[in-house]
C-alpha positions as CSV (number, residue, x, y, z in Angstrom):
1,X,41.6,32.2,5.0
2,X,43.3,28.9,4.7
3,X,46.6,30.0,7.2
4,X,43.3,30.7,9.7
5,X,42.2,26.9,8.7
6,X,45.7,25.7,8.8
7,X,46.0,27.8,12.6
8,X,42.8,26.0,13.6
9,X,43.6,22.2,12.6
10,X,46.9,22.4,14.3
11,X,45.8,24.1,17.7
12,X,43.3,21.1,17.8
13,X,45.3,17.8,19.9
14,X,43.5,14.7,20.4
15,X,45.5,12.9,22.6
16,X,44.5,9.5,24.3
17,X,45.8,7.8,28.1
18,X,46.2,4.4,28.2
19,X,48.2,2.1,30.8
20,X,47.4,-0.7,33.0
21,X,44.8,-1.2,35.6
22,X,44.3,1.4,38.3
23,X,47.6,3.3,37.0
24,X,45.1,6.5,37.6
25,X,43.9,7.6,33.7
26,X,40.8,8.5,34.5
27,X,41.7,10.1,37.8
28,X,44.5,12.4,35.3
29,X,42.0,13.5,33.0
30,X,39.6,14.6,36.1
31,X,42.5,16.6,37.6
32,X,43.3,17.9,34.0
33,X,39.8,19.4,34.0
34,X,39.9,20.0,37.6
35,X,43.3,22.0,37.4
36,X,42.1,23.6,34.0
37,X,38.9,25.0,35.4
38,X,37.1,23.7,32.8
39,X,34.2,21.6,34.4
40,X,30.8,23.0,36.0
41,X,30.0,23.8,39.2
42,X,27.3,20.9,39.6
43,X,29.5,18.2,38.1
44,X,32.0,19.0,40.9
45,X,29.2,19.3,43.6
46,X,27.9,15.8,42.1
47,X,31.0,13.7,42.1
48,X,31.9,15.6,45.9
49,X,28.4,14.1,46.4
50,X,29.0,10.9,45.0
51,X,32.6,10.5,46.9
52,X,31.2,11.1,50.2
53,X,28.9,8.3,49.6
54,X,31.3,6.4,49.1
55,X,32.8,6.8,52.0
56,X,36.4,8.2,50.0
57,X,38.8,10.6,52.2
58,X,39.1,12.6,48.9
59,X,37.1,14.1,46.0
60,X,37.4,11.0,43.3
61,X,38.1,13.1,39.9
62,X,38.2,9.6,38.3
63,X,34.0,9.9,38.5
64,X,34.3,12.7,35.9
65,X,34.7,10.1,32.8
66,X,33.7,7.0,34.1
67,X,30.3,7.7,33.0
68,X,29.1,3.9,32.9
69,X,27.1,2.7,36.1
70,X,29.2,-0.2,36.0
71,X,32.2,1.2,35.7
72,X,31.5,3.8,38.6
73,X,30.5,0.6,40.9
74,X,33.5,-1.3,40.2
75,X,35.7,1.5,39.9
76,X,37.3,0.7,36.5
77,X,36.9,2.0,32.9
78,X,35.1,-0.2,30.3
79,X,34.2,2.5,27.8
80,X,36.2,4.8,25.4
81,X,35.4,8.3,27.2
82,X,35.9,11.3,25.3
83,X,36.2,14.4,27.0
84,X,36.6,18.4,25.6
85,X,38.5,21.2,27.0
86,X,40.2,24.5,25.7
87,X,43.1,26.6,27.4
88,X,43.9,29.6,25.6
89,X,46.5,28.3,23.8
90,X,44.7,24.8,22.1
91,X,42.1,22.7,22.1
92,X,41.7,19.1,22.7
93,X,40.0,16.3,22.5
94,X,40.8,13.3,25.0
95,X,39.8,10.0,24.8
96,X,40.1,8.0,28.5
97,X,40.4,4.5,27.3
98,X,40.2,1.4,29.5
99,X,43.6,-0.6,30.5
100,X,41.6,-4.4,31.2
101,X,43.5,-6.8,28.5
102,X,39.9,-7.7,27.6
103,X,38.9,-4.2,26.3
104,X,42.1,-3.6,23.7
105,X,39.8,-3.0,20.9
106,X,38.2,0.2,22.7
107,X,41.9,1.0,23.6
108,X,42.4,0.7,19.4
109,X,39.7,2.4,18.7
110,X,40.2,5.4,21.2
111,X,43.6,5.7,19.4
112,X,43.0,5.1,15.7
113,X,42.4,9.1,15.5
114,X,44.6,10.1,18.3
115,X,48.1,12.5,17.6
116,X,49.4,11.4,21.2
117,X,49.5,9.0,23.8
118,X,50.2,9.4,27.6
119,X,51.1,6.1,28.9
120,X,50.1,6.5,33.1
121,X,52.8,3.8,35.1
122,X,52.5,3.5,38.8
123,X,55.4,4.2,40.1
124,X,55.0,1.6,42.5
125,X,54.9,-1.2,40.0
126,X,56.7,0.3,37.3
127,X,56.5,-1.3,33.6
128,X,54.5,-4.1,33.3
129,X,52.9,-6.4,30.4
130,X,49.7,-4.0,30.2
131,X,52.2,-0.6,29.6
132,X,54.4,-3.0,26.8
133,X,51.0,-4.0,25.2
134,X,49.5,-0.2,24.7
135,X,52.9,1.1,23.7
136,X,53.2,-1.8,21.3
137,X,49.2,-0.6,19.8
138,X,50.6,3.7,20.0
139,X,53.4,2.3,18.0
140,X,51.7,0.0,15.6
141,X,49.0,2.9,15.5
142,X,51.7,5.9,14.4
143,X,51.5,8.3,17.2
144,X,54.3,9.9,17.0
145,X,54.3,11.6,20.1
146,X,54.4,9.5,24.0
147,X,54.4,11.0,27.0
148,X,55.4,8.7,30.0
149,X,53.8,10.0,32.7
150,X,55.0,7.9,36.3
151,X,51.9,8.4,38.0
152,X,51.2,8.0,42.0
153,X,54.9,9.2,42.7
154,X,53.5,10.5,46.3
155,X,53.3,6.8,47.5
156,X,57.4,6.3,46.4
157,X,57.9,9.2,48.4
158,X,58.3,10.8,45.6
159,X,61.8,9.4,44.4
160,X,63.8,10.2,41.9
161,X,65.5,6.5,41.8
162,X,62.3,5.5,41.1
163,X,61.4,7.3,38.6
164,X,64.9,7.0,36.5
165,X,64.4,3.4,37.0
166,X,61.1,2.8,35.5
167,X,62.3,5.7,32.8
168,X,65.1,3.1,31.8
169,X,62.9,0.3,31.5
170,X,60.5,2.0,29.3
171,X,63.9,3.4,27.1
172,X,64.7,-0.6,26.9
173,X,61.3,-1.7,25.8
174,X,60.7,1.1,23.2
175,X,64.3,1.1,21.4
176,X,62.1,-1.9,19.5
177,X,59.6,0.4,18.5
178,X,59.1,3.3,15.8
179,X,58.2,6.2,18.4
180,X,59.6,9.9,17.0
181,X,59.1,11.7,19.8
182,X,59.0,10.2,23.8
183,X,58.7,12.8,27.1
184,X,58.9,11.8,30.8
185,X,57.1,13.1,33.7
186,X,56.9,12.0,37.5
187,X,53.4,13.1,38.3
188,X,50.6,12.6,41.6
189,X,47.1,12.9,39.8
190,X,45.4,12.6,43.3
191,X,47.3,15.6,44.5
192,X,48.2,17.1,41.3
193,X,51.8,17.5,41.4
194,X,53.3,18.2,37.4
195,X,50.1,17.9,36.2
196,X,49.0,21.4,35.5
197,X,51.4,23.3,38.5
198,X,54.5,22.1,38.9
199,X,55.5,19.8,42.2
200,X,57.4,21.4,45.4
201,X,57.1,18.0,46.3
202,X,59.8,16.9,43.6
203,X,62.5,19.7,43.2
204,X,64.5,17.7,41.4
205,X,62.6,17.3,38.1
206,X,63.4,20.5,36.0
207,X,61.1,19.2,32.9
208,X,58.1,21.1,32.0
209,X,54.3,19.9,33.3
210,X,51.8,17.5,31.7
211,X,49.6,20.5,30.2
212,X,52.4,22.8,29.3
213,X,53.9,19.6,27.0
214,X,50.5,18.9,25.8
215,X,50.3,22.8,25.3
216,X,53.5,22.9,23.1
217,X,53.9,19.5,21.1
218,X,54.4,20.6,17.4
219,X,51.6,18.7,15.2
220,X,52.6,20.6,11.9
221,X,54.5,17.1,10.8
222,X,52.0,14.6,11.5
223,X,49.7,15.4,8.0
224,X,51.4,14.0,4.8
225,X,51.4,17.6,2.8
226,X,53.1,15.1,0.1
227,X,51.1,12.7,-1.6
228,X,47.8,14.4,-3.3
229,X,44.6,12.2,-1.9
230,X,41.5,12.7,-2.5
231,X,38.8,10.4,-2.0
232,X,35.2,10.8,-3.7
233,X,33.0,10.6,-1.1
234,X,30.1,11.9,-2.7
235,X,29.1,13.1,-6.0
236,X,27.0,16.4,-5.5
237,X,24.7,17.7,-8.4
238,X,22.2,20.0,-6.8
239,X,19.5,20.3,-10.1
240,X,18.5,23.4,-9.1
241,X,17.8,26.0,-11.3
242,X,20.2,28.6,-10.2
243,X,23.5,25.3,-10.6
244,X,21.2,23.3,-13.2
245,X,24.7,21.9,-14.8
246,X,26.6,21.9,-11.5
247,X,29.1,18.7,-10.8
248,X,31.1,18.1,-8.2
249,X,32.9,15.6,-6.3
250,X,32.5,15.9,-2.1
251,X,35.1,14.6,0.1
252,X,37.9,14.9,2.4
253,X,41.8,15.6,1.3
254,X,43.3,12.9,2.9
255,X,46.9,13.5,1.8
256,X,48.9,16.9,-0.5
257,X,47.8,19.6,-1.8
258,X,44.8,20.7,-4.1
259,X,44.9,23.7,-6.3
260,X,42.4,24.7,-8.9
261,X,44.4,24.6,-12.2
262,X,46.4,21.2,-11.0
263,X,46.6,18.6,-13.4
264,X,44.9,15.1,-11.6
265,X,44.2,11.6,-12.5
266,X,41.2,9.8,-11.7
267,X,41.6,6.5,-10.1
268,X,40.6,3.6,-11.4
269,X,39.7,4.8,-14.7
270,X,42.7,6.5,-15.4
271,X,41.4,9.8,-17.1
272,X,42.9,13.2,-16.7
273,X,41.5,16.4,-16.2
274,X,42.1,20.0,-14.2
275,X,40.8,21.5,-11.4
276,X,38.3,24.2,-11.9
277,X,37.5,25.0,-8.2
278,X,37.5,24.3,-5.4
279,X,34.5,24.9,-3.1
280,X,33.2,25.2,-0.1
281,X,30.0,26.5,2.4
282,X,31.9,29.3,3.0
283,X,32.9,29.9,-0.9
284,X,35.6,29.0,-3.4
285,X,39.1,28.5,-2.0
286,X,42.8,28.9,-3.6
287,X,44.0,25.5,-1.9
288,X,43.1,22.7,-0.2
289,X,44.7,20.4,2.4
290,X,44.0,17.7,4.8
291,X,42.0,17.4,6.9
292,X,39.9,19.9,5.0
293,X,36.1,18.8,3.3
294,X,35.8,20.3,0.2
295,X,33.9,20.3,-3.1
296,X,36.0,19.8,-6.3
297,X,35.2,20.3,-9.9
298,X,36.7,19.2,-12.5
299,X,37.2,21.0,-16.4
300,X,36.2,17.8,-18.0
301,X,32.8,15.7,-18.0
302,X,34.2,12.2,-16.5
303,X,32.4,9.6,-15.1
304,X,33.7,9.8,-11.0
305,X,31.6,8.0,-8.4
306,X,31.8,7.0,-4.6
307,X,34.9,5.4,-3.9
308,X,37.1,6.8,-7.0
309,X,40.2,8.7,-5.8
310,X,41.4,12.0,-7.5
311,X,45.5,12.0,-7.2
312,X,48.3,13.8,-9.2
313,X,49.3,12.2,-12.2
314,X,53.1,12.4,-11.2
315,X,52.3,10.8,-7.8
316,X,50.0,8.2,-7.6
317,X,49.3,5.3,-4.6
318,X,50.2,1.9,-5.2
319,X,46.8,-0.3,-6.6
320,X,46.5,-3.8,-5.9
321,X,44.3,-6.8,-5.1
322,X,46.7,-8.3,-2.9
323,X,47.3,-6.4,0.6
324,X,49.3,-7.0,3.4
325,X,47.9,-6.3,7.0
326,X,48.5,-5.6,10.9
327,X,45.2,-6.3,12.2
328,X,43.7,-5.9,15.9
329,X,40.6,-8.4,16.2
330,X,37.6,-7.2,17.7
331,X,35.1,-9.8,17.8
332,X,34.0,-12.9,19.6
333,X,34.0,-14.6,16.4
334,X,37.6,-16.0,15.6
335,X,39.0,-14.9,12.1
336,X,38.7,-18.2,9.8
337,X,41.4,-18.3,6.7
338,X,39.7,-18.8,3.6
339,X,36.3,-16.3,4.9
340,X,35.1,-13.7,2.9
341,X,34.6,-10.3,4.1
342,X,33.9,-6.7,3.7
343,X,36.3,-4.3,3.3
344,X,36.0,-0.4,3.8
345,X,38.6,1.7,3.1
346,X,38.6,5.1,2.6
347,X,35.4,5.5,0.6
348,X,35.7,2.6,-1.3
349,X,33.9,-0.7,0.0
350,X,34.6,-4.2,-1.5
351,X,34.8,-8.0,-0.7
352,X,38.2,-9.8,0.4
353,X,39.0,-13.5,0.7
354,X,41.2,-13.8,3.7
355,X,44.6,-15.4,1.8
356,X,46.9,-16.2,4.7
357,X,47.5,-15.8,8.5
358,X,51.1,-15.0,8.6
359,X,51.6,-14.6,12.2
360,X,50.0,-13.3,15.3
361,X,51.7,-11.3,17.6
362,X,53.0,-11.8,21.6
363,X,53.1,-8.2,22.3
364,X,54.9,-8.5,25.9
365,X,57.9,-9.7,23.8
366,X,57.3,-8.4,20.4
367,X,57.6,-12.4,19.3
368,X,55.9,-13.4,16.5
369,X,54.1,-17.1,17.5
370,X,53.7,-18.8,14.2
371,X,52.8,-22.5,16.0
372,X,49.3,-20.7,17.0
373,X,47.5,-19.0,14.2
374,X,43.8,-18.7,15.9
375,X,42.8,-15.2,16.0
376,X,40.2,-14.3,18.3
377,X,39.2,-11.2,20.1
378,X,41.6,-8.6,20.6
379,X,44.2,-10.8,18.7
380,X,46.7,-9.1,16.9
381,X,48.1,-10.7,13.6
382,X,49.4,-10.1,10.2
383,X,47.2,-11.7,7.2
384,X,47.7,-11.1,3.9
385,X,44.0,-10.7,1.9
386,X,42.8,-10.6,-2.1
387,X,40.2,-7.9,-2.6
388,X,37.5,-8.2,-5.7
389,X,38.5,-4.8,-6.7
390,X,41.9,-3.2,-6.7
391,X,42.7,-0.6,-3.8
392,X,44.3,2.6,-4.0
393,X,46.5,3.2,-1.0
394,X,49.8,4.0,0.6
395,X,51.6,2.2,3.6
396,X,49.8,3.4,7.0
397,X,53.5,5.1,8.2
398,X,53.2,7.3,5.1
399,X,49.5,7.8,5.4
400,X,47.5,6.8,8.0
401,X,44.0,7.8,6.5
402,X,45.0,5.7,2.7
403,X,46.9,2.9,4.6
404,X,44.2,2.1,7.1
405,X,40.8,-0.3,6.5
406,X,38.5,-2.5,8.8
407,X,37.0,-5.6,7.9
408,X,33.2,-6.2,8.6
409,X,30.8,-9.1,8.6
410,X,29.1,-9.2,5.5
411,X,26.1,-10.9,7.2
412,X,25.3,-9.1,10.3
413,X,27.7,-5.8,9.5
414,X,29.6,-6.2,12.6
415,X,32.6,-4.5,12.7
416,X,34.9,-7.6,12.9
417,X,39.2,-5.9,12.7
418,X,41.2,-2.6,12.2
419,X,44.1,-3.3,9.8
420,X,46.9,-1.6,8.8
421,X,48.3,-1.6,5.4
422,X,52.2,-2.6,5.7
């Protein structure tokens, strides 16, 4: 049972694409489906439809995501689009997000649960200030896993000085950065060269294609199998007759692994216990790792609530009051020092007074300006906050789901940053 649940999170990839301005992300992900054979007859016969209208030479496979009337009449992508499709070898899950500067927080938010990143270049321009800034957010983000696709190669005549130059560049601008794992590929998305067959067109690229890569990337290292987290998300007490003294605690393992008869700690309160079981829909289970939801129950009678966090005693997150933070802005309203807002991480929600604004970030030359510390929409800064309660959590790099929050408007609920906990 659980290696078939351990098969079936890691043959699921969620990958984003992100890039400039007409570098060709949506047209990729429409030739991905295209190539894959995984979209319907009528959506092909609509956006054929829809391309002759338009008086286009081609079949625009860029119509498949840009669902958004406006972003089909201006011919750009606004929205985060999230698109399905199997091959026989893994799922995935693909979120087209837009390359306009003005949209970073749906690039953020497309990539806040992504495992990789294609970064689409056009070959003809070749790095600019738009492919620094998203690999700056994969980066910030932990993805461990870029692919550099150098899209529209069939309008360099498909050249491999081209492509070795722009492959450079990109080496030079991410030897700053904390990237694992970085693959390049000289793709056409309009004819579909490398994409899902490889290109007679280009002989001399002997790498594999885009879905093949995507096919093969190794996920297994990505979860934190290390650090036992478990958030309470819910406490469940049915009060029927047939579990009238039932008590457990719902959530998500966010981190190690749970085994009924491990010793845990309850956080804040401190208090010990052991696992009785753990269950689920499907019945009891003999472990439990992330991303799994599960119900826990504990041998002891303790008072756990929403927002408590069961850990090993031996192996517990750091707890403080004072946090340090990457944040991306994402609202018109400019952060003000001294503000008090809501905080939500993991389960837990409090209030936070924001401390300081250390720096904000110029992310074409990974500067810090320190002379300008207004943060307004898609800003990205470092702050350090006070929360009213302590919070449990580790640094994002170690964990992404205990090291990551968002701050919200405590009038209106508005969704105000993302932050990462350094």
């Amino acid at each position: 049972m659980e290696i078939k649940e351990q098969k079936r999170e890691a043959d699921l990839l969620r990958f984003i694409t992100c890039g400039s301005v007409d570098d060709g992300k949506s047209t990729l992900i429409g030739r991905l489906l295209y190539d894959t054979k995984t979209i319907f007859e009528d959506q092909l016969q609509n956006i054929e439809r829809t391309s002759q209208q338009r008086g286009e030479e081609y079949v625009n496979l860029a119509l498949l995501t840009d669902g958004l009337r406006a972003e089909r009449e201006q011919g750009i992508t606004i929205d985060v689009a999230y698109r399905y499709f199997a091959t026989p070898n893994r799922k995935f899950i693909m979120a087209d997000t837009p390359g306009h500067i003005q949209y970073t927080r749906n690039m953020v938010t497309g990539a806040s649960t992504a495992n990789l990143a294609i970064v689409l270049v056009d070959a003809r321009k070749g790095v600019i200030e738009q492919t620094c800034r998203h690999t700056f957010i994969t980066s910030l983000l932990k993805i461990d896993h870029v692919i550099l696709c150098v899209n529209k190669m069939d309008l360099v005549g498909f050249s491999e000085e081209v492509f070795n130059k722009i492959k450079t560049d990109f080496e030079t601008f991410i030897s700053r950065l904390d990237i694992a794992d970085v693959s390049y590929i000289p793709v056409s998305a309009l004819q579909g060269d490398n994409i899902v067959n490889r290109s007679e067109s280009m002989p001399w690229y002997e790498g594999p294609t885009l879905l093949y890569t995507l096919e093969n990337v190794h996920l297994g290292s990505d979860l934190n199998f290390v650090d036992a987290r478990f958030p309470v998300q819910y406490v469940s007490r049915p009060q029927t007759t047939e579990y009238h003294d039932f008590r457990g605690y719902a959530g998500r393992v966010e981190g190690g692994v749970f085994k009924p008869g491990d010793e845990v700690m309850i956080l804040p309160s401190g208090f010990t216990s052991t696992i009785n079981s753990i269950e689920t829909f499907d019945g009891p289970l003999a472990e439990a790792f992330p991303p799994m939801s599960v119900t826990i129950t504990l041998a002891d009678e303790i008072d756990i609530s929403r927002g408590d966090m069961i850990v090993k005693p031996n192996n517990q997150p750091q707890a403080s009051q004072d946090v340090e933070l990457m944040i991306c802005w994402m609202n018109e309203k400019p952060l003000v020092k001294g503000r008090k807002y809501i905080i939500r991480h993991t389960t837990r929600e409090a209030k936070c007074l924001v401390k300081e604004i250390r720096y904000k970030m110029n992310i074409n030359t990974l500067h810090k300006i320190e002379d300008d510390l207004s943060i307004g929409l898609n800003d990205i800064a470092r702050i350090a906050i006070r929360t009213t309660v302590p919070l449990f959590y580790d640094e994002y790099r170690r964990n992404s789901a205990t090291g990551s929050l968002i701050l919200v408007d405590e009038f209106t609920n508005e969704t105000l940053a993302a932050g990462i906990i350094l």
